[in-house]
Structure formats: structure tokens, C-alpha cells
MMTF fields as JSON, N, C-alpha, C and O atoms, coordinates in Angstrom:
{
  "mmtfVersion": "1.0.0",
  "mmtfProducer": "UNKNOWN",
  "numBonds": 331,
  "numAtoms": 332,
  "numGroups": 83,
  "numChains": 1,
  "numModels": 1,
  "chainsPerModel": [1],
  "groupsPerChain": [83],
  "chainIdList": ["A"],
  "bondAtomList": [4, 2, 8, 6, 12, 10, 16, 14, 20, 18, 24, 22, 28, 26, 32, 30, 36, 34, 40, 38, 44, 42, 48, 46, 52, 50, 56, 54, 60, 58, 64, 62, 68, 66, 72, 70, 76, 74, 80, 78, 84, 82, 88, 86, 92, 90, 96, 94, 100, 98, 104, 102, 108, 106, 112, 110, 116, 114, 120, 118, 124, 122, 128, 126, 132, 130, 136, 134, 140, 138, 144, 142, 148, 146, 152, 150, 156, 154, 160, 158, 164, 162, 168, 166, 172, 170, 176, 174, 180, 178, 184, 182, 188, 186, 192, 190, 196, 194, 200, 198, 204, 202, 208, 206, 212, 210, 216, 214, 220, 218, 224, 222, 228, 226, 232, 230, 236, 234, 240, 238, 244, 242, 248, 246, 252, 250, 256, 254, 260, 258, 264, 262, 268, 266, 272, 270, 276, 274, 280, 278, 284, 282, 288, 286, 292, 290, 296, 294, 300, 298, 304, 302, 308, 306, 312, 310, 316, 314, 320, 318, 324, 322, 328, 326],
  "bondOrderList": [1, 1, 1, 1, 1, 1, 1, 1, 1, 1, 1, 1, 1, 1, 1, 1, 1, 1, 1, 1, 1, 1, 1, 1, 1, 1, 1, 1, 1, 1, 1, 1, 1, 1, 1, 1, 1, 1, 1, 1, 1, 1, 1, 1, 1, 1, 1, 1, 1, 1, 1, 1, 1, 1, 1, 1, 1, 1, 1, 1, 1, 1, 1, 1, 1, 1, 1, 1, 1, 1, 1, 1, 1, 1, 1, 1, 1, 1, 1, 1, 1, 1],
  "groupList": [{"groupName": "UNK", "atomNameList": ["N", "CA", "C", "O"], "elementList": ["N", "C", "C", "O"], "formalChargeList": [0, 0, 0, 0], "bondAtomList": [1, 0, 2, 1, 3, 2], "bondOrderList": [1, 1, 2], "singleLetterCode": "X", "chemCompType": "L-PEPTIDE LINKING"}],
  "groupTypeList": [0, 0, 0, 0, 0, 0, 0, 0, 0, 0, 0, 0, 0, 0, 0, 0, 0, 0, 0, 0, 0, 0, 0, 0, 0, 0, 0, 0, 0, 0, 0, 0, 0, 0, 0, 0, 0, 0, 0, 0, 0, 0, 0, 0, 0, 0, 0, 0, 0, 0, 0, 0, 0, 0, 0, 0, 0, 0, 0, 0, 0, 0, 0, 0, 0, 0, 0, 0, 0, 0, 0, 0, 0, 0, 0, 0, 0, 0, 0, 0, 0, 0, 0],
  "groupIdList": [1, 2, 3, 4, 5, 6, 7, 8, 9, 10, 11, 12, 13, 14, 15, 16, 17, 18, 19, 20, 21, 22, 23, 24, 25, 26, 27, 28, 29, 30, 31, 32, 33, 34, 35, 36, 37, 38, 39, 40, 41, 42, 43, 44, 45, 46, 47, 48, 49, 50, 51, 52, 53, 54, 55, 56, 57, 58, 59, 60, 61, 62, 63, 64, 65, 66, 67, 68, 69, 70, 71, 72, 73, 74, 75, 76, 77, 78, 79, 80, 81, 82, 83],
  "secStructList": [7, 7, 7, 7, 7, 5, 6, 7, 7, 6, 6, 6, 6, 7, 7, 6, 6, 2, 2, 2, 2, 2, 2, 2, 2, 2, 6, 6, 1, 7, 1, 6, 6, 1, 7, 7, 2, 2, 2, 2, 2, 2, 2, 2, 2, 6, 6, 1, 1, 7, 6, 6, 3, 3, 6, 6, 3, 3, 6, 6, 6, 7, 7, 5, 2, 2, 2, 2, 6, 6, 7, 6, 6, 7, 7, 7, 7, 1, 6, 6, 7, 7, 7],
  "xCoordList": [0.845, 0.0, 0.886, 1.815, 0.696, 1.386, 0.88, -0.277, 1.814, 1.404, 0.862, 0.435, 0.948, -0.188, 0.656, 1.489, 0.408, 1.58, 0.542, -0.408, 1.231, 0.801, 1.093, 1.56, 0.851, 1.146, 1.687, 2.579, 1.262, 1.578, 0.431, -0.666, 0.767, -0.395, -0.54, 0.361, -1.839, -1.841, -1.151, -1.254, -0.108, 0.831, 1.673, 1.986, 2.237, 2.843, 2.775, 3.563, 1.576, 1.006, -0.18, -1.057, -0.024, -1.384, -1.221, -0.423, -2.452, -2.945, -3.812, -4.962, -3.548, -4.52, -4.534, -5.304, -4.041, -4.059, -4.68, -4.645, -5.206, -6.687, -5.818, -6.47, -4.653, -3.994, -3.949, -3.705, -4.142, -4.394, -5.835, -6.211, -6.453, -8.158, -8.502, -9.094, -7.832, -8.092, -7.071, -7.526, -5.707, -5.399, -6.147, -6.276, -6.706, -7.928, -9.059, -9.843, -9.497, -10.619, -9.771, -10.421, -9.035, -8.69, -8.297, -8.335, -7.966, -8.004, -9.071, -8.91, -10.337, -11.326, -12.263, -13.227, -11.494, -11.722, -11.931, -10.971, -13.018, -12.846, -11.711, -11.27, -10.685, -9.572, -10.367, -9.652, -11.802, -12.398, -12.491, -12.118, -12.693, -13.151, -11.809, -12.068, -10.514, -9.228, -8.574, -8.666, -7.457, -6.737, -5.41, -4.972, -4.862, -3.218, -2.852, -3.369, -1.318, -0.212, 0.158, 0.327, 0.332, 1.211, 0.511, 1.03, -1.177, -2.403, -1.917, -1.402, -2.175, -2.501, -1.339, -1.47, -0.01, 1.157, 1.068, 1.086, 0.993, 0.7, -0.014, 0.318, -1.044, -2.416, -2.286, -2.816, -1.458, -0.754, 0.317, 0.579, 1.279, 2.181, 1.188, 1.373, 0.377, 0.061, -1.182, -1.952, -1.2, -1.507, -1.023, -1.487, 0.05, 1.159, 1.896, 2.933, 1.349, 2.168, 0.801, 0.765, -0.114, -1.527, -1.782, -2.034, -1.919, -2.092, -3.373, -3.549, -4.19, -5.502, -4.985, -5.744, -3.785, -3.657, -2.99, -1.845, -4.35, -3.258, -3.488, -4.589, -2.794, -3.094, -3.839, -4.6, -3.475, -3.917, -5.469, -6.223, -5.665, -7.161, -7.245, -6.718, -8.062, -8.608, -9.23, -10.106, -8.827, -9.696, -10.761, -11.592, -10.609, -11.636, -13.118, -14.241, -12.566, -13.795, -14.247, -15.319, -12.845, -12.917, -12.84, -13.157, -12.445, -11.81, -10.831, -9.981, -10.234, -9.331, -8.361, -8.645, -7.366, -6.833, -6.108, -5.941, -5.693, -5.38, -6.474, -6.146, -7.522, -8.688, -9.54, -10.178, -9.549, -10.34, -9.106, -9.449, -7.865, -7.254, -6.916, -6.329, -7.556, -7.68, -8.865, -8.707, -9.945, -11.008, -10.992, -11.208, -10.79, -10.76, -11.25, -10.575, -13.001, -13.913, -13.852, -14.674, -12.934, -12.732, -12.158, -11.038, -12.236, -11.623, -11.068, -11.803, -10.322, -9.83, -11.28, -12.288, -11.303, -12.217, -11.292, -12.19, -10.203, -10.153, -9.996, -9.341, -10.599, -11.563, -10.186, -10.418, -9.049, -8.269, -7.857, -6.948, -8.705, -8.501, -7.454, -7.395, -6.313, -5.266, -5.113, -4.203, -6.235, -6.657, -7.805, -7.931],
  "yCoordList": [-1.189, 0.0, 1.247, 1.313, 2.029, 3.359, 4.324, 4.508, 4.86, 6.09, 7.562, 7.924, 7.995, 9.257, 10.123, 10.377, 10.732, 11.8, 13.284, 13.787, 13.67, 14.951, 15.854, 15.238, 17.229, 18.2, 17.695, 18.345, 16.711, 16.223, 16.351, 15.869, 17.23, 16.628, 15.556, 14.729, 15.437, 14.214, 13.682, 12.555, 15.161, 14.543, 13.745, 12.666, 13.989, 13.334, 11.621, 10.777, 11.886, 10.708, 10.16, 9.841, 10.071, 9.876, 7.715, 6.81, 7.852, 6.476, 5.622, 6.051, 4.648, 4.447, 5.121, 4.639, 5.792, 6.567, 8.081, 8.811, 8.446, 9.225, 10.937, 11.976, 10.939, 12.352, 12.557, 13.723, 11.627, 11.875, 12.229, 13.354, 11.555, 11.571, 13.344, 14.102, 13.739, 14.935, 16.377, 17.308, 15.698, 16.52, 16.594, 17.603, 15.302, 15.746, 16.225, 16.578, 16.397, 17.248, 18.616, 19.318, 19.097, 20.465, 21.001, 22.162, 19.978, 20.208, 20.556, 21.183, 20.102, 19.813, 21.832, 22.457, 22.103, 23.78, 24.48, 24.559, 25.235, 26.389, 27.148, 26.989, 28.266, 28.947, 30.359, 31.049, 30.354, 32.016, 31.067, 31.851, 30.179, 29.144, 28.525, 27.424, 28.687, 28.438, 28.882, 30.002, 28.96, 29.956, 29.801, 28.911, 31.429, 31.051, 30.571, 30.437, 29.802, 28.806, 29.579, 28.986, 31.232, 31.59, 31.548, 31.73, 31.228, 31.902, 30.136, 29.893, 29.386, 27.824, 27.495, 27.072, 27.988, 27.464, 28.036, 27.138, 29.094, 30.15, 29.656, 29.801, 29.042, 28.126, 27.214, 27.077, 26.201, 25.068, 24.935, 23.848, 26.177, 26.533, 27.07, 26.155, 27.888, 27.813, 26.62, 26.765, 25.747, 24.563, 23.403, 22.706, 23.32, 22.572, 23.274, 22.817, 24.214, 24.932, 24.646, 25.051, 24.01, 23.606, 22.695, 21.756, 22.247, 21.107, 20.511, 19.416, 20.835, 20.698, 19.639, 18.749, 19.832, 18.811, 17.726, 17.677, 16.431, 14.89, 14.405, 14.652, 13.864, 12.803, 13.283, 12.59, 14.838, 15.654, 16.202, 16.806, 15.754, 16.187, 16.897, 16.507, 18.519, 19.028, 18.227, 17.383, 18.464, 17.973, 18.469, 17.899, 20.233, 20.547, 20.287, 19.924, 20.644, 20.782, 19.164, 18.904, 18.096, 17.297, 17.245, 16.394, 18.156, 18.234, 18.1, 18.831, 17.189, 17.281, 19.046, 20.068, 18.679, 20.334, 20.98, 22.18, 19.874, 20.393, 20.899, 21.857, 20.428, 20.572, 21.938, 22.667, 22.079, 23.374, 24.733, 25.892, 24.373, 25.431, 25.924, 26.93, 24.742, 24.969, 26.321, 27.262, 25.936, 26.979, 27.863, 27.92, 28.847, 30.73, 30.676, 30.71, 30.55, 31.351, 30.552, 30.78, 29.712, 29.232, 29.226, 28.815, 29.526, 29.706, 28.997, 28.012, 28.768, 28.638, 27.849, 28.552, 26.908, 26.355, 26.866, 27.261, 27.122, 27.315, 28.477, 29.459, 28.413, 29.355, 30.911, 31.955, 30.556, 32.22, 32.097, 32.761, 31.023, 31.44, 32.066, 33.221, 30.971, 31.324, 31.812, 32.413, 31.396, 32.067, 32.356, 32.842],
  "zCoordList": [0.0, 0.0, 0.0, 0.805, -0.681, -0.617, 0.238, 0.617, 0.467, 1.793, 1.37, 0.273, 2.076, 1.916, 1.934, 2.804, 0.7, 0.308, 0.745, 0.145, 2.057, 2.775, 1.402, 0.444, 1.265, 0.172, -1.181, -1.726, -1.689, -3.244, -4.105, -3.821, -5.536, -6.028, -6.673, -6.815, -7.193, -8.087, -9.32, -9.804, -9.921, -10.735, -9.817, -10.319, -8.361, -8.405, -7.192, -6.765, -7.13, -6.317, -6.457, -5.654, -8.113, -9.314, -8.739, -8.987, -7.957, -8.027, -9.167, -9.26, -9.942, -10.975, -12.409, -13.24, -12.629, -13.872, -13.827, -14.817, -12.674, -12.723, -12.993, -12.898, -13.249, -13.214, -14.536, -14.845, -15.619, -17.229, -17.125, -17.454, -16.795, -16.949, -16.63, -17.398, -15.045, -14.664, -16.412, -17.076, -16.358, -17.684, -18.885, -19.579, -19.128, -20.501, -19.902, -20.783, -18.817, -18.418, -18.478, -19.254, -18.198, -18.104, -19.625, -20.032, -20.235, -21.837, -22.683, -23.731, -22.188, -22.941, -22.077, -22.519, -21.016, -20.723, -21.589, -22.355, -21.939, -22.964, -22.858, -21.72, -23.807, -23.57, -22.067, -21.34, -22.063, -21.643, -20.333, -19.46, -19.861, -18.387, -18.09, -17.605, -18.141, -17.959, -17.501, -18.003, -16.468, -16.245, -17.152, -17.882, -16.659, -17.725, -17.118, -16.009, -17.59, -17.234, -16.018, -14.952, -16.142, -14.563, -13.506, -12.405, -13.707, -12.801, -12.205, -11.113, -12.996, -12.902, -11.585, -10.437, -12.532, -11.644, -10.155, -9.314, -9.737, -9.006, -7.967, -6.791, -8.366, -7.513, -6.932, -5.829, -7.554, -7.218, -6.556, -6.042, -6.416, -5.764, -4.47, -3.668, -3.898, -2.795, -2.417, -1.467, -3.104, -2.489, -1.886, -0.983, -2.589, -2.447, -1.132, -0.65, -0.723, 1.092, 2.116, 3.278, 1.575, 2.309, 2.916, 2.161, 4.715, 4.814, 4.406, 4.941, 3.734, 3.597, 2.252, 1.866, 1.687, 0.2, 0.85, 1.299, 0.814, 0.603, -0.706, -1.198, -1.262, -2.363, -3.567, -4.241, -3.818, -5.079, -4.804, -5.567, -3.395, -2.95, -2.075, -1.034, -2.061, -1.35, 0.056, -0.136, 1.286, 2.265, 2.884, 3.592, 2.367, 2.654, 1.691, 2.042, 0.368, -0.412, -1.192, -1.738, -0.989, -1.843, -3.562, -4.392, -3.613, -5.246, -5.784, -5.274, -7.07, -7.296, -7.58, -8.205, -6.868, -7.154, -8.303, -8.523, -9.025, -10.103, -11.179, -11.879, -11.327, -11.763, -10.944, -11.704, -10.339, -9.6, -9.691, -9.926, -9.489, -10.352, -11.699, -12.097, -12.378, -13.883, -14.382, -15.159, -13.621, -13.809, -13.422, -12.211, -13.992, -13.767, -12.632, -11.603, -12.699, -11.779, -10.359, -9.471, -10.24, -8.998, -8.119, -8.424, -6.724, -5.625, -4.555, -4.618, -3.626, -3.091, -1.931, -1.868, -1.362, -0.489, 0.668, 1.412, 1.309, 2.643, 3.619, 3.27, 4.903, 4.706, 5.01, 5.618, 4.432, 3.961, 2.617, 2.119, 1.882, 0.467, -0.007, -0.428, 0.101, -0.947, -2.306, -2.877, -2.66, -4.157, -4.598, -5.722]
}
């Protein structure tokens, strides 16, 4: 059994395949419902300083996080909203 990767995302503690599945969902984003590459990186960089991220998952909101920082209009679930 593999362990629980505290602050990793799911690129890099992708169980099962499911970190392609989440990249063609963020592909299939309109360019106007997307964020840019620096917004994206940016997001993920203060998630990745979050104890709220195990295993590429939000604990608060339950979402994958690479995927909820893909979408513009989306925010930050905790409650000082890093982003």
C-alpha cells in the first residue's frame, strides 16, 4: 500500500491513472473558463504549502486540485482562500 503523500499533487502521487483523466478534463476547458499557465502554476504553488492537500485532494472541499485550479472562476475552499 502506498502512503499518503501529505502536500503532493496528483501529478505526483497519481494512483490508478486518474492524473491523465483529470489533464484531458482540463483540456477539454474552454480557452475564456481556464486559467493562464502563470495563474494555474501560481495556484498550485500555494496549495502545495496547504495542509488541507493529501493525495492531489482538497480535504476541505474534496476536489481534485489540479482541476479546480484549472477553472478561472474558482476559488480557493479554505476558509483564507489562498486564491
Amino acid at each position: 500500500m502506498k502512503p499518503v503523500c501529505r502536500r503532493c499533487l496528483l501529478s505526483e502521487a497519481d494512483a490508478g491513472g486518474v492524473y491523465e483523466t483529470i489533464r484531458r478534463r482540463i483540456a477539454l476547458l474552454p480557452d475564456d473558463a481556464r486559467t493562464t499557465d502563470s495563474e494555474y502554476q501560481r495556484r498550485l504553488d500555494c496549495c502545495c504549502t496547504c495542509d488541507a492537500l493529501v493525495n492531489g485532494l482538497c480535504t476541505i472541499c474534496g476536489c481534485f486540485t489540479e482541476l479546480r485550479a484549472a477553472k478561472s472562476a474558482m476559488h480557493c475552499p479554505h476558509p483564507s482562500q489562498y486564491w
